[in-house]
C-alpha positions, -999 to 999 in steps of 0.1 A, spaced: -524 241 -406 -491 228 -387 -472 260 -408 -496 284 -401 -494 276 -362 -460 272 -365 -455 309 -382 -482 324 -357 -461 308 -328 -430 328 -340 -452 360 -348 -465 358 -313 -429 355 -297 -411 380 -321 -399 411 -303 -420 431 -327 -453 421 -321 -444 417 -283 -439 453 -281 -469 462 -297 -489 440 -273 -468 457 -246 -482 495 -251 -518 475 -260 -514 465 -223 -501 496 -210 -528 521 -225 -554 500 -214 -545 499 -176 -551 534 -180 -513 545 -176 -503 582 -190 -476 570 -208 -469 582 -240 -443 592 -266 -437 629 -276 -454 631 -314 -418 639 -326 -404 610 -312 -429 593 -332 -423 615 -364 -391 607 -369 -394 569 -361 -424 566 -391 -400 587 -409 -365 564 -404 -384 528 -413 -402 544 -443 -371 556 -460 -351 522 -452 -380 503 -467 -382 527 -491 -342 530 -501 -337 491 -499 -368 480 -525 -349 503 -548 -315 485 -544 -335 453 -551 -348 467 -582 -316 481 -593 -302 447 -586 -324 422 -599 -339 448 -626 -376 453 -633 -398 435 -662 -432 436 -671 -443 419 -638 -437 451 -624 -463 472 -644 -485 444 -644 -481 444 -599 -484 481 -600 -519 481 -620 -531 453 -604 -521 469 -565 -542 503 -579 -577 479 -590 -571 461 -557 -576 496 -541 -601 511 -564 -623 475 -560 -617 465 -520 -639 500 -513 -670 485 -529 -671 454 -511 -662 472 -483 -691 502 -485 -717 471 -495 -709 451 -458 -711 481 -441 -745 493 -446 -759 459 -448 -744 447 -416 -734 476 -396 -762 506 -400 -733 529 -407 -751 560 -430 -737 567 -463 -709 593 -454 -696 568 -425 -697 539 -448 -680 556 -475 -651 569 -450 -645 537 -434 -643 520 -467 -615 541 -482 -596 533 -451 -599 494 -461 -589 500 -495 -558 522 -490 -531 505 -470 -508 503 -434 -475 511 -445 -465 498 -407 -483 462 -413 -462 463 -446 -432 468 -428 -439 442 -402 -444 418 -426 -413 424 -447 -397 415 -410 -409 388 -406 -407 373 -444 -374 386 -434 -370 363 -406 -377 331 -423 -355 339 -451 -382 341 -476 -375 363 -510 -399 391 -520 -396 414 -553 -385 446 -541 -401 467 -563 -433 455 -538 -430 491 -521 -440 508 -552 -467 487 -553 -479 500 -518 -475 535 -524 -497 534 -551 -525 518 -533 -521 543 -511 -549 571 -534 -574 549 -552 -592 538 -525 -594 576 -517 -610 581 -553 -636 551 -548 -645 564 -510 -659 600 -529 -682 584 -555 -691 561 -528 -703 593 -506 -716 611 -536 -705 640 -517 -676 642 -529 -681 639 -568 -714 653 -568 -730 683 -559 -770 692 -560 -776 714 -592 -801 742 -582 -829 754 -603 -852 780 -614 -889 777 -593 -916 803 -595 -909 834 -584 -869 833 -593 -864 813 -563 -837 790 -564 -838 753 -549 -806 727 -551 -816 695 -559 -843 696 -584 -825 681 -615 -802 659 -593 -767 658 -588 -737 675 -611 -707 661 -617 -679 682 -595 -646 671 -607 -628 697 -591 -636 683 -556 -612 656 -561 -587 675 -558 -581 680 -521 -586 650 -509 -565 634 -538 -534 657 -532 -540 649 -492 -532 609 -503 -503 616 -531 -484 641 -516 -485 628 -475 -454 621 -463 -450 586 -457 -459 586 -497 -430 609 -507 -407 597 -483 -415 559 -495 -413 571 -530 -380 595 -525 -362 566 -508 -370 541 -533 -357 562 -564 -325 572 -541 -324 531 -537 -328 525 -573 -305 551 -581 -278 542 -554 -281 501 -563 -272 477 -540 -229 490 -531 -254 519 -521 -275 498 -499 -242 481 -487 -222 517 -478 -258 530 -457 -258 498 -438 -249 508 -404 -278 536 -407 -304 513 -427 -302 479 -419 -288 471 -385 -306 497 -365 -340 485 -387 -352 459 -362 -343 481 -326 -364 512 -343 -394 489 -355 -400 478 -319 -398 510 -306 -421 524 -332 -447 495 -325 -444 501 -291 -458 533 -298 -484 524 -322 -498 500 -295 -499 528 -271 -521 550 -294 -540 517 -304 -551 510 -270 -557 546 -256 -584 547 -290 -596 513 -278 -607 533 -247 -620 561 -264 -639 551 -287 -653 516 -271 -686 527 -271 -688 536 -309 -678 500 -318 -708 475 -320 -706 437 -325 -713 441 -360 -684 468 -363 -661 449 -343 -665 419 -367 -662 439 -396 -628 449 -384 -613 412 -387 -638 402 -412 -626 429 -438 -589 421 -436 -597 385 -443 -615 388 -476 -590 419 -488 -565 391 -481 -577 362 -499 -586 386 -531 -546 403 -529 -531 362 -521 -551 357 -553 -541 380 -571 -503 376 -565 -505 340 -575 -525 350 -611 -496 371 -616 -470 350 -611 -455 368 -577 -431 349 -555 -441 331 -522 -429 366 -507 -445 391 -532 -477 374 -531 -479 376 -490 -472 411 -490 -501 417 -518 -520 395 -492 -509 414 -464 -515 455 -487 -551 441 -493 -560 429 -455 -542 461 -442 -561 499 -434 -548 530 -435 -548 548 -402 -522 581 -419 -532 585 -454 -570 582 -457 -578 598 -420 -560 629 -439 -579 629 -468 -613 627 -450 -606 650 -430 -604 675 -459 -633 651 -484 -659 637 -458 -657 662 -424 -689 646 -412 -677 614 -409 -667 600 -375 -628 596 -369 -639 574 -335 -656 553 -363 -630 551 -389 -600 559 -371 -604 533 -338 -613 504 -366 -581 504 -382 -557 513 -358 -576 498 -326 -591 468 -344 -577 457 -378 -541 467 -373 -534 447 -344 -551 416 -356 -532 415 -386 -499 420 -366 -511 394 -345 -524 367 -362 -534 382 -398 -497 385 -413 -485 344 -405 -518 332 -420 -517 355 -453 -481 341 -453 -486 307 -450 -515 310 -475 -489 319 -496 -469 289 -500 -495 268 -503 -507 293 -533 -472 296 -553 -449 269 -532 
């Protein structure tokens, strides 16, 4: 308990999560302020390709083994699994109808590439090792959830097969649903082929590729402006994450409001447990803790946009970004992370 406080304390006083709680503050006073979407763009953009380009160098460094394959197929159950659990509390606690359900849960199973990053900050911080081929592991729990979210919805998968009444008139539904394979394939390519995928993905085969004298020449670009940027972009993100606060307060019952730090905390005992079954580092197993509590707010918005277009994005949208991101920046990461230790240290 003393560690846990003591790594919350220095959570709570780093520069990163003090910005964040800055434009919280500031969108919630109701002040205009707010960064032009480019600014924003090319911030994401900058952090995701230094993450990206330096879990590459680490791989080319310390070289991959089977722990990697066995990290990658475990991230992509986490994803495909967290979903269900999620869907299940949803509708048995929050009244939330299928399609809503479904949507929110494939936000809860895919991941916040921004919590991941904090995280790596502050593991960075302390001094604490990590594998780096961890960012592959996030990119591909990035879909899964996506694929889980449609059968979930039966929308997505299925479609009503019509049938011959009386008279030649035709009726959908009769015979029950069809299998539709083909409308996967939208909201799939929405997940793969966003960018913070392909510019995570680029950058880590540039960082494999480049090794670590690579890391070393780009580090006046990667590495020292890292931590400056990250606040900035926080800063931002707590802006947007208070103006949806306000805009969507009145969509967010008790029971949705505790499903938004409920959720996080069982993804992250399932991913801490995971790590520790497969033999990840007091590092690697905090992140896996920290993929599993996180939800998307980039990836899965996109894809139900284009798979579930009745869902609610003040639902889905305002519960990650307004309610489960900043609890895990705030409190969620140090606890994951001193879970950790106690797991594998």
């Amino acid at each position: 308990m003393e560690q846990t406080l003591s790594l919350a304390a220095k959570t709570l006083t780093s520069p990163v999560v003090l910005c964040f709680a800055l434009g919280l503050v500031v969108a919630l006073i109701r002040s205009g302020i707010a960064f032009p979407k480019v600014v924003s763009n090319v911030l994401g953009l900058y952090l995701l390709f230094a993450i990206g380009f330096k879990g590459g160098a680490g791989v080319a460094e310390h070289g991959a083994d089977a722990t990697l394959a066995i990290g990658l197929v475990t991230g992509a159950l986490l994803s495909l699994c967290i979903p269900l659990l999620a869907f299940f509390l949803l509708q048995r606690f929050t009244g939330l109808d299928r399609t809503d359900a479904a949507a929110v849960s494939a936000h809860y199973g895919s991941i916040s590439i921004v919590t991941f990053t904090a995280a790596i900050a502050l593991l960075g911080v302390m001094g604490t090792a990590y594998e780096g081929w961890m960012v592959a592991v996030a990119a591909v729990m990035e879909a899964p959830a996506i694929l889980t979210a449609l059968v979930l919805a039966r929308g997505g998968l299925f479609a009503a097969q019509a049938v011959s009444v009386a008279g030649g008139t035709m009726v959908a539904g009769g015979q029950g649903p069809s299998f539709n394979p083909s409308a996967l394939y939208g909201p799939l390519r929405e997940a793969v082929l966003n960018k913070a995928f392909v510019v995570l993905m680029s950058a880590f085969a540039l960082g494999w590729f480049a090794g670590p004298q690579g890391l070393a020449n780009a580090e006046p670009l990667l590495i020292w402006p890292f931590q400056v940027l990250l606040c900035v972009f926080l800063l931002d993100m707590g802006l947007a994450a208070g103006r949806g606060l306000k805009a969507s307060a009145r969509d967010l019952t008790p029971p949705l409001l505790a499903f938004g730090i409920v959720m996080p905390l069982i993804g992250a005992g399932l991913g801490l447990t995971a790590g520790a079954l497969i033999g990840l580092s007091e590092g690697g197993t905090a992140l896996l803790g920290v993929l599993a509590a996180s939800a998307s707010y980039i990836a899965a918005p996109a894809a139900m946009r284009a798979a579930l277009p009745d869902a609610r994005p003040e639902i889905y949208l305002t519960l990650s970004l307004g309610i489960t991101f900043p609890f895990n920046l705030l409190l969620g990461i140090p606890l994951y992370i001193s879970i950790a230790g106690w797991l594998v240290g």
